[in-house]
C-alpha positions in Angstrom: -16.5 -7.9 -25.0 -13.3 -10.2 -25.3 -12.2 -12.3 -21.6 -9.2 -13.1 -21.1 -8.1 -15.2 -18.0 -6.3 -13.3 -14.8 -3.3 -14.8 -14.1 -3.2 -17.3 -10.9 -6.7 -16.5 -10.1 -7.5 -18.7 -13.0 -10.8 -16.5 -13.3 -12.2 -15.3 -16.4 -12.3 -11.4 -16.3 -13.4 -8.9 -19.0 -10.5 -7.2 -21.2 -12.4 -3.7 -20.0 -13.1 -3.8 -16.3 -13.7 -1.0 -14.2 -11.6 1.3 -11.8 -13.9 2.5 -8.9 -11.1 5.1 -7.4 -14.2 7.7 -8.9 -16.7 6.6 -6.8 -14.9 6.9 -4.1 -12.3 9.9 -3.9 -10.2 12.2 -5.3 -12.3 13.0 -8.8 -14.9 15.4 -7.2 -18.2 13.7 -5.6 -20.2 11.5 -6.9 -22.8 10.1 -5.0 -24.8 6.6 -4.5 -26.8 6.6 -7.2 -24.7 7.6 -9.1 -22.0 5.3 -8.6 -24.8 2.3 -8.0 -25.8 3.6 -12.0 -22.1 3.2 -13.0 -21.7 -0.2 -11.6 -25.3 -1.0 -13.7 -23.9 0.4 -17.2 -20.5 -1.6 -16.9 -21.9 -4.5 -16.1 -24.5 -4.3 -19.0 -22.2 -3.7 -21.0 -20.4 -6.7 -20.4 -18.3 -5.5 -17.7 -16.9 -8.7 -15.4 -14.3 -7.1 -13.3 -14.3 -4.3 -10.7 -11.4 -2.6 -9.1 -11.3 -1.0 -5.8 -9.5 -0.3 -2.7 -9.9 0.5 1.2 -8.9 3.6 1.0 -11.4 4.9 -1.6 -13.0 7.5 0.0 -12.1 5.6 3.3 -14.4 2.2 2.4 -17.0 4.3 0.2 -15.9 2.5 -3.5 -16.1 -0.5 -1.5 -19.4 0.1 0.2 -21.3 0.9 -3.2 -20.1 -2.1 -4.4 -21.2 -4.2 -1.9 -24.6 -2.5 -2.1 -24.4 -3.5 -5.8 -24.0 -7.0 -5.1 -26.7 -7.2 -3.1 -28.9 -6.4 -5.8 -27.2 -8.5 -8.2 -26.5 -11.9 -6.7 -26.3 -13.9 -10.0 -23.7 -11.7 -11.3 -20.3 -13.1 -12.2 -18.4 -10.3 -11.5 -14.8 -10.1 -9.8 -14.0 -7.3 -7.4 -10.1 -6.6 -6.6 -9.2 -4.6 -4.0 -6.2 -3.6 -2.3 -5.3 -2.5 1.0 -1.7 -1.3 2.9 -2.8 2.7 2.8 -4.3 3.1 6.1 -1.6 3.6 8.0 1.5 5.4 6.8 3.9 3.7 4.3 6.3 1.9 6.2 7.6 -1.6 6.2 6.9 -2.9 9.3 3.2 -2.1 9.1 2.9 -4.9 6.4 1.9 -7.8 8.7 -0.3 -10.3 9.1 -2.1 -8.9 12.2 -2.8 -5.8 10.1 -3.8 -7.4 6.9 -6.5 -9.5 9.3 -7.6 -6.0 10.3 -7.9 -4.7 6.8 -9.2 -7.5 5.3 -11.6 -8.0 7.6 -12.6 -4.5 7.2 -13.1 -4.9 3.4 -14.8 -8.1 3.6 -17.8 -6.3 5.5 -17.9 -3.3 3.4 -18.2 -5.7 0.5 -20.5 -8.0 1.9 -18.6 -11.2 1.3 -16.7 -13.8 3.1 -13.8 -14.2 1.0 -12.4 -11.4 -1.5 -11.6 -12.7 -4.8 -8.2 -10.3 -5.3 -6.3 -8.2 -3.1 -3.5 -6.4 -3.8 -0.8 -5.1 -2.1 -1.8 -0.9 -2.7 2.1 0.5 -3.6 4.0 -0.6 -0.2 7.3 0.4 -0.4 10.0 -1.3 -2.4 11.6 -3.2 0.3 8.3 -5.2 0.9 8.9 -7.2 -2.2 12.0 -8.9 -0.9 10.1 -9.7 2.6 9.1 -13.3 2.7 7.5 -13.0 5.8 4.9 -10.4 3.9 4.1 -13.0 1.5 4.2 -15.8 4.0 1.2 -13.6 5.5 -0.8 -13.3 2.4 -0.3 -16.9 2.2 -1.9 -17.7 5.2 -4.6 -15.6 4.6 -5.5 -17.7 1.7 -5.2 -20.7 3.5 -7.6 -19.2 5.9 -10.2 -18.5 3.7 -10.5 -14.9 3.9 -9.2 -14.0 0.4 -9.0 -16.2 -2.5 -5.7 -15.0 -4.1 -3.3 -11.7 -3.6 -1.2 -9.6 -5.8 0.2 -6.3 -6.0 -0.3 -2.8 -7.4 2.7 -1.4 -8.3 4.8 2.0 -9.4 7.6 0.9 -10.8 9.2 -1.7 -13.4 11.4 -3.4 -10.9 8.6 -3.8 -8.1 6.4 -5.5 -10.8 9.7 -8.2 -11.9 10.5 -9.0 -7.9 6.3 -9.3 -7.5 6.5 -12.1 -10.6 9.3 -13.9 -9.2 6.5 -14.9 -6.2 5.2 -18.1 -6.7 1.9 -17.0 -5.5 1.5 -13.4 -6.8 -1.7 -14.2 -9.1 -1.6 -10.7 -10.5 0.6 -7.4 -11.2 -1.2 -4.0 -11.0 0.5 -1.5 -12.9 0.8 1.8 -15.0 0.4 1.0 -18.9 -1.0 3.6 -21.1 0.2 5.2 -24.5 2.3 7.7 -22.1 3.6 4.8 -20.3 5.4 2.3 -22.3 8.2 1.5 -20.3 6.1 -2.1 -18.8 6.0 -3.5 -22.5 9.7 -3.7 -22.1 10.4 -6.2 -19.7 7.0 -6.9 -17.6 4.9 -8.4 -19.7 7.1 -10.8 -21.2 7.9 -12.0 -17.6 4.3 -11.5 -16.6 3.0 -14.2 -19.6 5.8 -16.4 -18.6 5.2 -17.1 -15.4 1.4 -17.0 -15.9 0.5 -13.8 -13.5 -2.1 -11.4 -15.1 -1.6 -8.3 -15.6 -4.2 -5.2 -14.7 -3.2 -2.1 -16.5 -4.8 1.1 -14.6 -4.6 4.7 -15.5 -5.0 3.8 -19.0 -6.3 7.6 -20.2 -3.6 9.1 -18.2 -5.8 10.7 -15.9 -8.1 11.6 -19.0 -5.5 13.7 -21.2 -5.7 10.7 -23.8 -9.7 11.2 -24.0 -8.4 14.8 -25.8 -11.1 16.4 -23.6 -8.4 18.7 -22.1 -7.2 22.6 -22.8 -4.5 24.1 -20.8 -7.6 26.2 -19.6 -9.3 23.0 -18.4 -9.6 23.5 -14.7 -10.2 20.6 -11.9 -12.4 20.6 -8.8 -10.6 21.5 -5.7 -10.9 17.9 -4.3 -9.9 16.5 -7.7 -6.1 14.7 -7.9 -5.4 16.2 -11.0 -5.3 19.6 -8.6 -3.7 18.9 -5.6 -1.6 16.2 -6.2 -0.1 17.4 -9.6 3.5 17.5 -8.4 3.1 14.6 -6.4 2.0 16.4 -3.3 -0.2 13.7 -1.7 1.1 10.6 -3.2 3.0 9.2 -6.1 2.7 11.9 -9.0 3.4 9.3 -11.3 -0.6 8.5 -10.6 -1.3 12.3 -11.7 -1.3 12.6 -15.6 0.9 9.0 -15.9 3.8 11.6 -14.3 3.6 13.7 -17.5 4.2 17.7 -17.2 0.2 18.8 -17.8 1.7 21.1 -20.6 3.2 18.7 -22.5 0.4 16.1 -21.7 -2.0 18.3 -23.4 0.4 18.9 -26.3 0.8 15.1 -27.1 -2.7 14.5 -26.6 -4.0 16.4 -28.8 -1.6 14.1 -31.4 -2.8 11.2 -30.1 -5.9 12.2 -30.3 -5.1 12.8 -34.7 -3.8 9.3 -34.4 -6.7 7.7 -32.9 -9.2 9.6 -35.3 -7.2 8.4 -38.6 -7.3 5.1 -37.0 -11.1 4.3 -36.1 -13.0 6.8 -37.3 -15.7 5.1 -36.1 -14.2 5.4 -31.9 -13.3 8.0 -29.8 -9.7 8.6 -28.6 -10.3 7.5 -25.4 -12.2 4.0 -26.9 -8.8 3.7 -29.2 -6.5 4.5 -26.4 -8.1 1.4 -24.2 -7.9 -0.6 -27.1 -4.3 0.2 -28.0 -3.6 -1.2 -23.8 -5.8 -4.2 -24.8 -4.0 -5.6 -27.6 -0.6 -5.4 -25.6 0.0 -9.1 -25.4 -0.4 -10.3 -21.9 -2.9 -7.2 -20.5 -5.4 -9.0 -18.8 -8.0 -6.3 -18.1 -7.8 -2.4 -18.7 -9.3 -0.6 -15.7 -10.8 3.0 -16.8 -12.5 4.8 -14.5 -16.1 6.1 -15.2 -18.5 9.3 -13.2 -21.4 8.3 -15.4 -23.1 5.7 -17.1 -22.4 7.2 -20.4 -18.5 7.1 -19.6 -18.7 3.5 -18.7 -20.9 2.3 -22.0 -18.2 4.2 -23.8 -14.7 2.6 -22.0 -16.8 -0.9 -22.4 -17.1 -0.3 -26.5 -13.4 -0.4 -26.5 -13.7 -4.3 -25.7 -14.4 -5.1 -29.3 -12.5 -2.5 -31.1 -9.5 -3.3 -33.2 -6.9 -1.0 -34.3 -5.3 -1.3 -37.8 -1.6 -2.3 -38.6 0.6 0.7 -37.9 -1.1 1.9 -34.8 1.4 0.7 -32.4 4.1 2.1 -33.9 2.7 5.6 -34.2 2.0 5.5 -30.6 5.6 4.1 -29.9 7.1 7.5 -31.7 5.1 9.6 -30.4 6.0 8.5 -26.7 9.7 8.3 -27.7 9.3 11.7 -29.1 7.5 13.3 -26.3 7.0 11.8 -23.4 9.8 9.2 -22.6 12.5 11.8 -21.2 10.0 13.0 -18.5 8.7 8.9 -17.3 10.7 5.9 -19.1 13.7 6.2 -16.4 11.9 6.9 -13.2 9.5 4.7 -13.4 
């Protein structure tokens, strides 16, 4: 498994880490062994890095993985969360008496005293220009309760006003091979300035594992089935924003790419790779229901991709997907 470092933190994080929105929410249920056997198979796999968030199944993501460090007390892992969904949206919510509250909150369903990462979970635009948000992150840091902030973003020019902040240790943001848009401009500025850069929903939502059939049907409680047109939250979370039609349709030629290119991987393995060797990416954060999944995602941590690769995956998006994403994202 390569490291690289993340950003500010100046911690030394896996290239592969782990998204925890699974065990949590919003992909169907999984339960505590279950996601307690997930955390296991990451981290023997050489798995250093753990995302999660408050809202994940309402503290649930972040409850198992406290539950995990209890077991595991030697383990060098860093957990990331984020917080700024519990209440609705809105910009004067993003205060410091609320970020105690929340904070707080994940600090006990973790089981720590200080959180390694949190992250700003989407807030609106506005927030970004708001010195008195960041002023409350900083004192939050100087009071011990988290170690460093940054943000999880949706769009290009959130991620560029987040870099700009002297503190912002890292930049959470959409990057996948139906999401290019972030190599234009964000990571250059992101290795300039030295902030790390987490790329999440690297598979698209699972259309680039190829798995997928315009017959493939998702469990009711699953996002890929009621939030397809953005009906609970961003869509652009849903399928990178992609029409499902045409997601399946470029898939399936991503997935003839990936095959031609490692043989020896799976398009899924290949398509975390491809994120990986973006330069600046500081961890890939696939999500995983079972320990098989997570073995798998962590195999992508040593793979490299022959010369030629990128640019087949940069036609392909130009070709099919960048009309629908590249402008509104």
């Amino acid at each position: 498994m390569q490291t690289r470092t993340l950003g500010r933190t100046g911690r030394t994080v896996s290239v592969i880490g782990l998204g925890t929105w699974q065990l949590g929410a919003d992909w169907g249920e999984v339960d505590e062994d279950d996601a307690l056997a997930v955390l296991d198979a990451a981290f023997a796999s050489g798995v250093t890095f753990f995302d999660t968030a408050d809202v994940y199944g309402d503290g649930r993501s972040e409850a198992f993985i406290g539950r995990w460090l209890v077991d595991h007390p030697e383990a060098n892992v860093t957990v990331a969360t984020k917080m700024g969904r519990r209440m609705p949206q809105e910009h004067e919510n993003y205060s410091l008496e609320h970020f105690r509250a929340w904070t707080d909150r994940s600090r006990a369903n973790l089981g720590v005293d200080t959180l390694d990462l949190v992250q700003l979970h989407c807030p609106p635009t506005s927030v970004y220009s708001d010195d008195r948000v960041f002023d409350a992150l900083d004192t939050l840091v100087a009071e011990g309760a988290i170690a460093s902030y940054g943000v999880s973003v949706e769009k290009v020019e959130e991620a560029l006003a987040a870099i700009a902040r002297p503190h912002v240790a890292s930049v959470q943001i959409i990057l996948n091979a139906f999401r290019l848009k972030p190599l234009d401009e964000v990571l250059p500025a992101a290795r300039e300035a030295g902030v790390g850069i987490i790329a999440r929903v690297p598979l698209a939502s699972g259309l680039l594992s190829g798995r997928y059939t315009l017959d493939t049907r998702f469990a009711a409680n699953d996002h890929r089935s009621f939030n397809r047109h953005g009906e609970s939250f961003d869509v652009g979370e849903t399928f990178s924003g992609v029409d499902y039609a045409t997601g399946v349709r470029a898939a399936g030629e991503f997935t003839e790419l990936a095959r031609a290119a490692a043989p020896q991987a799976t398009p899924a393995q290949v398509a975390l790779a491809w994120i990986a060797a973006q330069d600046g990416v500081s961890s890939v954060i696939p999500g995983a229901r079972n320990p098989e999944q997570a073995r798998a995602n962590a195999g992508a941590g040593s793979l490299e991709l022959p010369a030629g690769f990128d640019d087949a995956v940069r036609e392909l998006y130009d070709r099919e997907i960048r009309a629908q994403v590249h402008e509104r994202w």
